[in-house]
C-alpha positions, 0 to 999 in steps of 0.5 A: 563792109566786112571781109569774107574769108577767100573761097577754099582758104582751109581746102588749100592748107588741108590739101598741102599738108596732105601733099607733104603726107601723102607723099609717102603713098604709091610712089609719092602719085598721092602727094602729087596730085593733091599738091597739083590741086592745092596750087590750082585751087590757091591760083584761083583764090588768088586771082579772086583776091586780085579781083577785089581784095576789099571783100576778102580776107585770109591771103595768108591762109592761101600762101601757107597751103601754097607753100605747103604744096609745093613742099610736098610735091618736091617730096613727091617728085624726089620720092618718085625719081627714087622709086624709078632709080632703084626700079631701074637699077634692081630690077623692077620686081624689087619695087615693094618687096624688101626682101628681093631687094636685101638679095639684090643688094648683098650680091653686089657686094 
């Protein structure tokens, strides 16, 4: 009998490097949310390959978008308590203007 490949195997490795990516965008709520997805996905799959690991293939794939996910959510996390860090201690109307932010900092100085 041949093996097929566990469902969304390639979805959870896509979303996990978009997690790393996206944890750059809105305040890392991107990366978030597609590492939250890419674990819930991978937990799934997991639990399929639990089920009957003798009709799938592909445990690897799923592991790598896992850690892949976690990875970006860390990021996105850190990336967000950054935001929420300079936001409180500056002035929250510095978030996403460089400029007011350079003025806030030089007047501490």
């Amino acid at each position: 009998m041949e093996k097929q490949k566990l469902p969304n195997s390639t979805t959870i490795t896509v979303l996990g490097v978009l997690s790393i990516l996206g944890s750059c965008c809105f305040a890392g709520f991107f990366g978030l949310i597609m590492g939250i997805v890419a674990l819930i996905l991978a937990k799934k799959s997991k639990d399929a390959y639990n089920e009957a690991p003798e009709l799938y293939d592909g445990l690897n794939s799923i592991k790598v978008g896992k850690i892949l996910a976690i990875i970006g959510i860390v990021l996105s996390l850190l990336i967000l308590a950054m935001v929420i860090l300079i936001g409180s201690y500056f002035g929250w109307d510095v978030i996403g203007n460089p400029e007011l932010l350079n003025e806030r900092i030089q007047e501490m100085q």
